[in-house]
N, C-alpha and C positions, 0 to 999 in steps of 0.2 A: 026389488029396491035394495041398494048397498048397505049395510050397517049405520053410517052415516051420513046419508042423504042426508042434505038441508041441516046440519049441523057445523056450528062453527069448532076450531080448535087452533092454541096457541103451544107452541111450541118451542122453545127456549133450546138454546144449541142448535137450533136446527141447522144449521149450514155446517158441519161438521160431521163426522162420518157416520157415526151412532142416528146424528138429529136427520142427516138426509134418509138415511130408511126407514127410517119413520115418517119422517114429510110425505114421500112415495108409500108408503103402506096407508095411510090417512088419506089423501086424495084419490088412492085406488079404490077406497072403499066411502067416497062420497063427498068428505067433509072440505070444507073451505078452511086451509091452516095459514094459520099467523105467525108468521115469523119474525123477531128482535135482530136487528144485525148492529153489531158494536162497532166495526169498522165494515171500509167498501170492500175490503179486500180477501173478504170473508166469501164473498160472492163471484169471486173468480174461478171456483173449484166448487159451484154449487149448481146442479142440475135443474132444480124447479123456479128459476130468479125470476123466467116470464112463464110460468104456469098462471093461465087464467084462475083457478084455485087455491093459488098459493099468494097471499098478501104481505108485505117485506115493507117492516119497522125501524128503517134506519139511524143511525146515530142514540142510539140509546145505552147506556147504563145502569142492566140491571142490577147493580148494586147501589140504583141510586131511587129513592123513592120517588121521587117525580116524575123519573123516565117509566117506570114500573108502572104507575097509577094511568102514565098517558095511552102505556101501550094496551092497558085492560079497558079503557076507557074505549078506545078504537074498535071495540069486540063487544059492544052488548048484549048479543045473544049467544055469547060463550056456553058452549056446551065441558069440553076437556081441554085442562092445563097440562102440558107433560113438560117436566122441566128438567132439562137436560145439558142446562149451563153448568159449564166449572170449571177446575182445574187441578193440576197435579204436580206435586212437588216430594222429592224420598230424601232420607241422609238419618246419621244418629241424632239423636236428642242432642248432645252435646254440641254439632256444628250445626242445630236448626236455630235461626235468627228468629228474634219477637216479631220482623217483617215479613218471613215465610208465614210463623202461625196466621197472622193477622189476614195476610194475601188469599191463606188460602180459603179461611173462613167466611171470607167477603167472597170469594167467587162461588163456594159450595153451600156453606150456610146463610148465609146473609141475603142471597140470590134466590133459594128455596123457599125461606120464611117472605121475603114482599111478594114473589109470586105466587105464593099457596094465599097468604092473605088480599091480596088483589082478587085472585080469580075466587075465593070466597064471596068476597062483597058483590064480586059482579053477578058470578051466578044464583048465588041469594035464595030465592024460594024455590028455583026450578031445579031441576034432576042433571047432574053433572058428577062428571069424575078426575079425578088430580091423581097425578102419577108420577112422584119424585124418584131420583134415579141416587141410590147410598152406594154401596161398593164393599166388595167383598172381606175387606181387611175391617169392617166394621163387627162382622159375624167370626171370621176366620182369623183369631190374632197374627199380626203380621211383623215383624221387625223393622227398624229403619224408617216408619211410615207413621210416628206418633202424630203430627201435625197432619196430615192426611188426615189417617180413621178417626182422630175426633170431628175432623172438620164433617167429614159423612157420616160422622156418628149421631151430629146434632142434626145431620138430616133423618136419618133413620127417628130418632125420639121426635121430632115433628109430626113429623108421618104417622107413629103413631098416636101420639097426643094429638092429634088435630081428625084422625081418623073419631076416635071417641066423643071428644066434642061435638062431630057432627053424624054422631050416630043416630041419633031421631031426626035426621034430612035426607035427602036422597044425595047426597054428596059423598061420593064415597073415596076415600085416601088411601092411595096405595103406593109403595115402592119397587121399584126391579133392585137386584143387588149381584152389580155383575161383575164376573172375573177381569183378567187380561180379555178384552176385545180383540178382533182381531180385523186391524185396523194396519194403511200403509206406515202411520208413526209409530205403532208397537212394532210390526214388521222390523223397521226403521235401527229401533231402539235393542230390538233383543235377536238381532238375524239369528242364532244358534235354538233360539226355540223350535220345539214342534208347533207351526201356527196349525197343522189341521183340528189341535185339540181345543184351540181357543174360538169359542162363538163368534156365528159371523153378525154383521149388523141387522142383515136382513131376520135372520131367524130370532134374536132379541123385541126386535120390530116387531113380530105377530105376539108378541107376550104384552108388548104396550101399548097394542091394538088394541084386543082381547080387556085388558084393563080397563080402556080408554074409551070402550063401548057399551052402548046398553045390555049387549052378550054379558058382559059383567053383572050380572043381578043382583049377588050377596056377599062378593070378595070385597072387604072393608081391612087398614088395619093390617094389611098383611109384608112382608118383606119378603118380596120371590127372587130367591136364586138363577140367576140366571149364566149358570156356569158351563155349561153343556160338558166336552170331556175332560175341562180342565181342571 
């Protein structure tokens, strides 16, 4: 039997390059994932749109509480939340606008907190795992990225403050904390990198697998690097 047989799971970003190997690493190993789509167009460059396994939440606003509550609502036997929505924005303090901070905070923090508290309420007394995704300038001070790493910085202190909170549950809270991806928009953005040193999606995927399952027994609380050579 797969890991996750007969197990539900939602997944936030998933149609994106990180979220689809994850979507295919989770199906491969049993579970029925749920996916949020923000726009249709998210779905043109998404592999799993008519996977019998894969069930697709369109028009929603995870930064908006009622789209949040509708999409946890749709999943009652939610097993794992991995949430893998956000975005990214770099420049000095000096040229970052109160609408960057704000922007970014709503898609990384704002988006973390209603789906970590959703898939709390939903999964409730039974045994489940939540997997939020912070980023490496949270751990590894970074220049140019103040509005950033706070914004994954309040994911990180989630993660953990809500890990202890539900330390006497079977709920257990963890985060990935990953470098440059290596993704066709970093590609995109930094052609002169070496990308073979940056993680590929796939192999982040078995670390959010791995969290995301009952394999997981006792890792609570934790923020795993997930930087491979880079």
């Amino acid at each position: 039997m797969a890991e996750l047989d007969g197990r539900e799971a939602v997944v936030t970003g998933g149609t994106g390059a990180l979220g689809t190997a994850v979507v295919g690493r989770l199906v491969s190993a049993g579970a029925t994932v749920h996916v949020p789509v923000y726009a249709a167009e998210e779905l043109e460059r998404f592999p799993y749109s008519n996977h019998d396994a894969v069930k697709l939440h369109e028009d929603l606003d995870l930064a908006v509480e009622s789209d949040v509550a509708k999409l946890y609502r749709a999943v009652p036997s939610l097993y794992a939340s991995i949430h893998l929505a956000g975005g990214f924005d770099m420049g000095p303090i000096a040229s970052t606008s109160l609408d960057t901070w704000e922007h970014l905070m709503r898609l990384n923090a704002t988006t973390c907190f209603l789906c970590c508290r959703e898939a709390v309420k939903t999964i409730s007394e039974r045994d489940g795992r939540i997997v939020n995704v912070a980023a490496r300038p949270v751990l590894v001070p970074t220049g140019q990225m103040t509005a950033y790493s706070a914004s994954k910085a309040a994911v990180a202190a989630l993660t953990l403050s809500l890990a202890d909170e539900l330390a006497g549950s079977s709920i257990w809270v963890n985060a990935i904390v990953p470098s440059i991806i290596d993704t066709p928009g970093n590609r995109a953005a930094m052609p002169d990198a070496n990308f073979d040193a940056w993680p590929k999606p796939e192999e982040i995927a078995e670390t959010v697998a791995f969290l995301a399952s009952p394999r997981n027994a006792v890792t609570r609380g934790a923020l795993v690097p997930v930087y491979g050579r880079s």
